[in-house]
BALUMLUM-587532 format. One record per residue (C-alpha): x, y, z. Coordinates in steps of 0.05 Angstrom, whole numbers, plus 5000, padded with zeros to 4 digits. Layout:
BALUMLUM-587532
X;Y;Z
...
END
This chain:
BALUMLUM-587532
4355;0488;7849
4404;0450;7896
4428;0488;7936
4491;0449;7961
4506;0458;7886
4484;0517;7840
4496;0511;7777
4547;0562;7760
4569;0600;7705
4637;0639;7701
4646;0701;7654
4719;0724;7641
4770;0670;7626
4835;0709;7651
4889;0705;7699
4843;0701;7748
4783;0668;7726
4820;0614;7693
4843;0589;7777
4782;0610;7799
4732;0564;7755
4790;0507;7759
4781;0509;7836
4700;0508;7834
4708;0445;7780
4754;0411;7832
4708;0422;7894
4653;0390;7855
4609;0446;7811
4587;0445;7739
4608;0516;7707
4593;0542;7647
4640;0587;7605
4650;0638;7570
4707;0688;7552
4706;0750;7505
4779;0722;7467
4765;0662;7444
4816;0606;7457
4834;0616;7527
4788;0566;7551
4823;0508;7542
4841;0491;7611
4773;0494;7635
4747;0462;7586
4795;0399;7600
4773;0404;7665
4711;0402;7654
4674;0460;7643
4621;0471;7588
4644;0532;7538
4585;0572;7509
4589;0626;7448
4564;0690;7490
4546;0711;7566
4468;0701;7545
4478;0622;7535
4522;0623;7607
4463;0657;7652
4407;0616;7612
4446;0559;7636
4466;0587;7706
4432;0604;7770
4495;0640;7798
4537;0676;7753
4608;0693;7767
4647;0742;7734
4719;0777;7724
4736;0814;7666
4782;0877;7648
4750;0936;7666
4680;0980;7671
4664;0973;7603
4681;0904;7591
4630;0891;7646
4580;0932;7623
4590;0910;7545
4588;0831;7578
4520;0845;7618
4480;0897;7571
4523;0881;7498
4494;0842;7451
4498;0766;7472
4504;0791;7549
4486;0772;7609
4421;0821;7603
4388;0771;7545
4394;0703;7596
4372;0734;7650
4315;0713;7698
4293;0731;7767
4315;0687;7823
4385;0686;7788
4439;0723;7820
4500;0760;7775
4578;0766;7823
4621;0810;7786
4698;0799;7804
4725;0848;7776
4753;0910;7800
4705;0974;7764
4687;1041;7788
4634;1039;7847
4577;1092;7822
4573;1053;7754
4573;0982;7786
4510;1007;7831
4478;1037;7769
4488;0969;7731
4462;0922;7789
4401;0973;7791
4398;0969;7710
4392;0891;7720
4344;0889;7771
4299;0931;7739
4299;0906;7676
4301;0830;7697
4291;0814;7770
4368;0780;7767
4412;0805;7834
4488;0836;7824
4537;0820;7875
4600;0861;7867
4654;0826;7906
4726;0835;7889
4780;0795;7912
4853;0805;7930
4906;0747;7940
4915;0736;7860
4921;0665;7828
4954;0631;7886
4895;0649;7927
4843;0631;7874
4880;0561;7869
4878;0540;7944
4811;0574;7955
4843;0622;7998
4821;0693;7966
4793;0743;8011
4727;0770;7980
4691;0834;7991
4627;0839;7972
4562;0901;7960
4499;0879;7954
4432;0867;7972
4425;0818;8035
4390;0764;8000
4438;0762;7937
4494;0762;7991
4477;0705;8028
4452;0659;7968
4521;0658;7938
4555;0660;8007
4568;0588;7997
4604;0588;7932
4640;0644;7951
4676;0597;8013
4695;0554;7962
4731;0609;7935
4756;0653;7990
4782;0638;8061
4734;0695;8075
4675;0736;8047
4663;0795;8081
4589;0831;8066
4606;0910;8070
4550;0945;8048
4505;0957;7998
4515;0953;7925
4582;0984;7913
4609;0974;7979
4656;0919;7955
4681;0953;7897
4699;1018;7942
4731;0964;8001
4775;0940;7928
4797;1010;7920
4822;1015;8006
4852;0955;7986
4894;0975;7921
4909;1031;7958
4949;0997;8007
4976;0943;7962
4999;0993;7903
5031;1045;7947
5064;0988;7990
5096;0957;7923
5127;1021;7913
5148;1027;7978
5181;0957;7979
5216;0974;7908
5243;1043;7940
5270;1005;8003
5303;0953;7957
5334;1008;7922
5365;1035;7982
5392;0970;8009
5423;0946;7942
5458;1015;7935
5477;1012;8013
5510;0949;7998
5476;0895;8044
5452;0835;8023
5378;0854;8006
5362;0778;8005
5361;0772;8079
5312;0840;8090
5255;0791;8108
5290;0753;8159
5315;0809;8193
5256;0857;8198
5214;0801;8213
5173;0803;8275
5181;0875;8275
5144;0927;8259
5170;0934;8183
5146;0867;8175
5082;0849;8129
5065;0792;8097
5081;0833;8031
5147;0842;8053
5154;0767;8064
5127;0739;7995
5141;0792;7948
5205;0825;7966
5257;0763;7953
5219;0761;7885
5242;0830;7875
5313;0812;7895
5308;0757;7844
5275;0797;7787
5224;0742;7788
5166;0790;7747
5131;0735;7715
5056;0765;7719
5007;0735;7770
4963;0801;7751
4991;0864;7707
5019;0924;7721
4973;0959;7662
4918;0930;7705
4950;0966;7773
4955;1031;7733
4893;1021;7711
4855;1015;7778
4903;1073;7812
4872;1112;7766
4804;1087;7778
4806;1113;7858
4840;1172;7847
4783;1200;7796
4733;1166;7855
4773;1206;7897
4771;1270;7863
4702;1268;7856
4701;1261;7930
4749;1319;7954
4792;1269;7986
4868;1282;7971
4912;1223;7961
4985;1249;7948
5014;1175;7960
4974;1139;7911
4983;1195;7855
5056;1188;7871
5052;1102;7862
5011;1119;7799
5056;1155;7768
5111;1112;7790
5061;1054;7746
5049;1101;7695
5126;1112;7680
5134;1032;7683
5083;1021;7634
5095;1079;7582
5175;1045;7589
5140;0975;7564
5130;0946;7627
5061;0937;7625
5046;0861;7616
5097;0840;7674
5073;0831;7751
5055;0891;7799
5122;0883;7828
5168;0905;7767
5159;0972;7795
5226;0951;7826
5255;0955;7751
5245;1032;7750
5307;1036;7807
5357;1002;7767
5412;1031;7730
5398;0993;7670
5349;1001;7610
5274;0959;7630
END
């Protein structure tokens, strides 16, 4: 191994992991492929990266293995499926799943993997979507054991302006959930204020500049709100995939006794957005439920 340079493998070839393997090709790595729908690997490819058939012939190839993919099962079908990550595997290898799954079966898989193969699991989420992933600037949080964390601490400044360890495995994926939290309910928020304002009759456009500095100012309110105004929607993640994870921390939630009436009110705000067709636009088209006019 050199450790300036692991050779990487990426698992997931989406929204995200498209940026994400284009910026570790430009800083200097050689990644290997693979993605479950075949034919969205062409970027990477041009760029550079090797494709394989399955997530076996990636982690035989790999000593770090990144991945982001849809959902619970997609990661558990890509590391214990047939042609997964389980079949490559090797101790001394070390598995960082991206995406955004339910904590209790994220520990149980990194345990599965372990046990049956010696290979670490690093779940580390990240929040600043494709822009981020471009410029390197994601912000990363990440469960695991000590040693996995600090073997692909270097990669993961490539990717992220910071990488913050937070526990054990499962710790990152339950800091994701804080997170979408905050973010989901504050679209809402933002799409309800924009409401107001439009109907009030002001000019919406100049919200940021004047509630800047103060304390209604975010950078949220700054980057996302004049898209609103502009019903820019083009998708730099989903709002299935927000629905999705609301509904992910409030069954966590549940489980835990811990009420959450403002993210069951964003979800269902998501849920009506979606079931109206809205699904495959950005986060922020929760703004299109306060118009007066068919989505």
């Amino acid at each position: 191994m050199t450790s300036d340079r692991p050779v990487l493998g990426f698992l997931g070839i989406g929204l995200m992991g498209e940026k994400m393997t284009l910026r570790l090709l430009s800083q200097g790595y050689a990644v290997h492929v693979w993605n479950f729908v075949a034919g969205k690997t062409a970027a990477v490819e041009a760029a550079g990266a090797r494709v394989h058939a399955d997530a076996a012939s990636v982690t035989r190839a790999a000593e770090i293995v990144l991945m982001c993919v849809l959902d619970t099962d997609a990661v558990e079908n890509s590391v214990f499926g047939k042609g997964g990550v389980v079949e490559g595997a090797a101790a001394g290898k070390v598995l960082v799943d991206h995406s955004t799954i339910v904590p209790d079966r994220s520990r149980a898989m990194a345990e599965r993997l372990r046990r049956e193969t010696g290979m670490g699991w690093v779940d580390a989420p990240v929040s600043g979507g494709p822009p981020a992933a471009v410029a390197g600037q994601l912000s990363i949080m990440a469960g695991g054991e000590p040693t996995d964390i600090e073997r692909v601490r270097p990669v993961m400044g490539v990717l992220g302006q910071r990488f913050t360890a937070m526990g054990p495995p499962g710790a990152g994926q339950t800091t994701k959930f804080v997170n979408q939290i905050l973010v989901c309910t504050h679209f809402a928020v933002l799409a309800e204020a924009l409401a107001f304002a439009q109907a009030a009759g002001i000019d919406a456009a100049r919200l940021p500049e004047a509630l800047g500095g103060g304390y209604a100012d975010s950078p949220m309110l700054q980057r996302f709100l004049p898209r609103m105004v502009a019903r820019d929607f083009a998708p730099a993640g989903y709002a299935r995939q927000v629905l999705k994870d609301l509904d992910m921390v409030q069954a966590t939630a549940k489980d835990m006794k811990v009420p959450l009436p403002m993210t069951s009110q964003a979800a269902t705000l998501y849920r009506m957005l979606v079931a109206r067709g809205g699904g495959e636009l950005d986060a922020i088209a929760i703004a299109k439920l306060f118009d007066r006019t068919p989505l």
